[in-house]
C-alpha positions in Angstrom: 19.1 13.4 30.8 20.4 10.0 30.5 21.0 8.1 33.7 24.7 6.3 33.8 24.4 2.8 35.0 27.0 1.9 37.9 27.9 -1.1 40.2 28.0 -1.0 43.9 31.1 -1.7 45.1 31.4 -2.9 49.4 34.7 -1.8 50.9 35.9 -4.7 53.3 38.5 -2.7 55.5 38.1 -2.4 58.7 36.0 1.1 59.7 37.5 3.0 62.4 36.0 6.6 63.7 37.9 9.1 66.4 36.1 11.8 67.6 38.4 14.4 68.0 38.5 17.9 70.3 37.7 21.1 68.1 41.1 22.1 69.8 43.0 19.6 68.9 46.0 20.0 66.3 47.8 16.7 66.7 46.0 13.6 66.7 45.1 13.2 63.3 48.6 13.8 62.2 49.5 10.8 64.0 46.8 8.5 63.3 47.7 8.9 59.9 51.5 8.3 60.7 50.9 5.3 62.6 47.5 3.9 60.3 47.9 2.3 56.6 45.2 3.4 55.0 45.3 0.4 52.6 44.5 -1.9 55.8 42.2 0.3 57.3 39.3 3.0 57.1 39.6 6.0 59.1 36.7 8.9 59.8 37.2 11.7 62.0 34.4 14.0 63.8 35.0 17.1 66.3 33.3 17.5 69.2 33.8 20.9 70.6 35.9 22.2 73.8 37.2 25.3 75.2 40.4 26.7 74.0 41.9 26.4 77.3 42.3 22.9 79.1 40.5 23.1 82.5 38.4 20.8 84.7 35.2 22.8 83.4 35.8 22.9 79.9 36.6 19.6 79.8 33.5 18.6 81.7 31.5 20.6 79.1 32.5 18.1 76.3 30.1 15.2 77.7 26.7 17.2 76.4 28.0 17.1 72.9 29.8 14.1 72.5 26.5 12.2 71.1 26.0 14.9 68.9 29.7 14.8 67.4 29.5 10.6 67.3 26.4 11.2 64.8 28.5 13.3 62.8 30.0 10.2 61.9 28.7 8.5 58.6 25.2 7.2 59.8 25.1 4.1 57.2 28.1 2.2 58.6 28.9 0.3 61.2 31.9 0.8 62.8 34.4 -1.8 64.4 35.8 0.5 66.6 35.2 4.5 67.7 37.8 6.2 70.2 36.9 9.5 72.0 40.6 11.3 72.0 41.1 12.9 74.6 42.5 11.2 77.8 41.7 13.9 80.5 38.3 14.1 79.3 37.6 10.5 80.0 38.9 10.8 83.3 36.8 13.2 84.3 33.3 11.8 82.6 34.1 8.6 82.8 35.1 5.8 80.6 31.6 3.8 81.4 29.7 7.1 80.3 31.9 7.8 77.2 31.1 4.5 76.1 27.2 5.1 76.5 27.4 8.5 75.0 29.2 7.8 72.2 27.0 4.7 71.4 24.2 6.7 71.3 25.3 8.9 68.2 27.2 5.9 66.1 26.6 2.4 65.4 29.6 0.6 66.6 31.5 -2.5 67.8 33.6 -0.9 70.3 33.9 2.0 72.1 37.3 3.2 73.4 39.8 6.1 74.5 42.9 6.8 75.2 43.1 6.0 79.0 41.6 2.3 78.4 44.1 1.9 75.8 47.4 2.7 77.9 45.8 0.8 80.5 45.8 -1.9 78.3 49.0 -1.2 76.4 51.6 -0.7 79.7 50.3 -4.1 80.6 51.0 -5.7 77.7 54.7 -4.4 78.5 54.2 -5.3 82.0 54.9 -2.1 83.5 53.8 -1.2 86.8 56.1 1.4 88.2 55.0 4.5 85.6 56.2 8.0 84.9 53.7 10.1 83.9 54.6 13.2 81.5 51.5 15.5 80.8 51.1 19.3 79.6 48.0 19.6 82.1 47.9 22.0 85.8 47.8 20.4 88.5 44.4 19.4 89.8 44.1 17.5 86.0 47.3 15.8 86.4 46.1 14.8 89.9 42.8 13.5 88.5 45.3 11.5 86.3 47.8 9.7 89.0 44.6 8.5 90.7 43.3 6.7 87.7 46.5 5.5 86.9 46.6 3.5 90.7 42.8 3.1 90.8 44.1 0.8 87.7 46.9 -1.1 89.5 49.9 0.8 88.9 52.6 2.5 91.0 52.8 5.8 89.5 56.4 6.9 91.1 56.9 10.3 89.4 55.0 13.1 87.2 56.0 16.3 85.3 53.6 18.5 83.7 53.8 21.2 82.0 51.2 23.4 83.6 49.7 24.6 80.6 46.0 25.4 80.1 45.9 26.3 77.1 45.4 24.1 73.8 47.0 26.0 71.5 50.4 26.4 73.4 49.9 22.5 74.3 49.8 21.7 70.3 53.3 23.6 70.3 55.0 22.1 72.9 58.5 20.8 71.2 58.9 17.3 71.1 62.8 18.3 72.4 60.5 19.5 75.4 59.3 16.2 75.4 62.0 14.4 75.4 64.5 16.4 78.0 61.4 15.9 80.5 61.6 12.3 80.1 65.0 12.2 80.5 64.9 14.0 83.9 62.0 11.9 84.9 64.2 8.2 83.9 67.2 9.4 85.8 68.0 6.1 87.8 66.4 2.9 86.7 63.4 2.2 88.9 60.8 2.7 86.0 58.9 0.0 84.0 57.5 2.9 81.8 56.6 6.5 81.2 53.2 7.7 79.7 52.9 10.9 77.7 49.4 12.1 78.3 47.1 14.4 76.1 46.0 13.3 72.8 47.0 17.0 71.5 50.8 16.6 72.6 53.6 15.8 69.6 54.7 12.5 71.0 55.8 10.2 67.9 58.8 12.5 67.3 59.4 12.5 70.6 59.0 9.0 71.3 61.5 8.1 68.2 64.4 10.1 69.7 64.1 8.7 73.3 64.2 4.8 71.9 67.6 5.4 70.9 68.2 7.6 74.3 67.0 5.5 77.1 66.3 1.9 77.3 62.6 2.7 79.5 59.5 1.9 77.4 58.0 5.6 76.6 54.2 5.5 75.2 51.9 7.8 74.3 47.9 8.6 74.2 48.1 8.7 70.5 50.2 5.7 70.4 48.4 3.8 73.0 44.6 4.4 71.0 46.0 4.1 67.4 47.6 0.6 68.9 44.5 -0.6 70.7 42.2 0.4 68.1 44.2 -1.8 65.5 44.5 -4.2 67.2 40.8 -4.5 68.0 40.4 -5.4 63.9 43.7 -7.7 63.9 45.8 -4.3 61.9 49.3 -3.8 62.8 50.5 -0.1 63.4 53.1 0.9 59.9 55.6 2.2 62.5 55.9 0.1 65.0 54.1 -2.2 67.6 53.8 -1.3 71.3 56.0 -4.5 71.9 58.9 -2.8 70.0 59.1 0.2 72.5 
């Protein structure tokens, strides 16, 4: 057989990797929404969670999380790698995300979705929040507290009390957005914050920047945003400064 000869090409973009929940439906969708794939590099791996969204199953995630962060392509270095899922980094911990991840990849950064709305609200200077999430109520609680632990003065919630991932992915953005709605009524709020990286938020988001004049954002949006901006990209969308 006669060998072809070739070149070796290097691809300058920007390398990005998410690791994403086995369960999860929705976030890759939306990267790729908000992502120009001319401007950037994007690899996905799974790490795998329980069907239904509980303090235990999400817990369960940390063991594997190394493994799924190897899954990623060993002979790059990445710039930036975000664990999606924002109630599971409340409950490990973004400190131990960080060292978990890192010990599966090669990377820059590590990041996740709470660290990036963190991050995003106070680029907007928000610090009275509405929090809308699909989770029960001792995860939602787990959420308000890292919300104030961060500085901010969450004033209301809604959640959706669901526990299951499935029925979370199918949630209607018009669910979404009526929530949001009841939650704005008055005008005492800086922001409100969608949680849960497996909610339909863009949609969602769209209709209520034409509803209400309150700065909605989202886990997706918040981690696509920071993650961009970590390797000077803007979003194809929009920016978080145009919310």
């Amino acid at each position: 057989m006669t060998r072809a000869p070739y070149e070796i090409e290097v691809d300058d973009r920007p390398r990005l990797g998410l690791i994403v929940l086995q369960a999860d439906e929705t976030i890759e969708d939306e990267f790729r929404y908000l992502l120009d794939p001319a401007k950037v590099r994007l690899h996905i791996s799974r790490v795998p969670s329980g069907a239904e969204l509980t303090l235990s199953a999400i817990k369960a995630m940390e063991t594997a999380l190394p493994a799924a962060a190897a899954l990623l392509p060993q002979g790059a270095i990445f710039d930036a790698v975000g664990y999606a899922c924002t109630s599971g980094t409340s409950l490990i911990g973004a400190s131990k995300v960080q060292q978990l991840v890192r010990s599966g990849c090669s990377c820059k950064r590590v990041t996740n979705p709470l660290e990036a709305a963190f991050s995003a609200l106070k680029s907007r200077n928000a610090s009275r929040l509405g929090i809308v999430s699909p989770y029960t109520d001792d995860i939602s609680q787990n959420m308000r507290l890292d919300f104030t632990k961060a500085g901010f003065d969450v004033a209301r919630t809604r959640s959706f009390g669901e526990d299951s991932e499935a029925k979370v992915a199918s949630i209607s953005p018009r669910s979404i957005v009526d929530t949001v709605l009841s939650l704005t009524e008055g005008d005492d709020l800086d922001a409100v914050f969608l949680s849960c990286t497996n909610l339909r938020t863009l949609e969602a988001i769209d209709t209520l920047k034409r509803e209400i004049d309150v700065p909605v954002l989202s886990s997706n949006l918040s981690l696509a945003w920071y993650m961009a901006n970590s390797v000077q990209v803007e979003l194809v969308r929009y920016t978080v400064s145009e919310l």
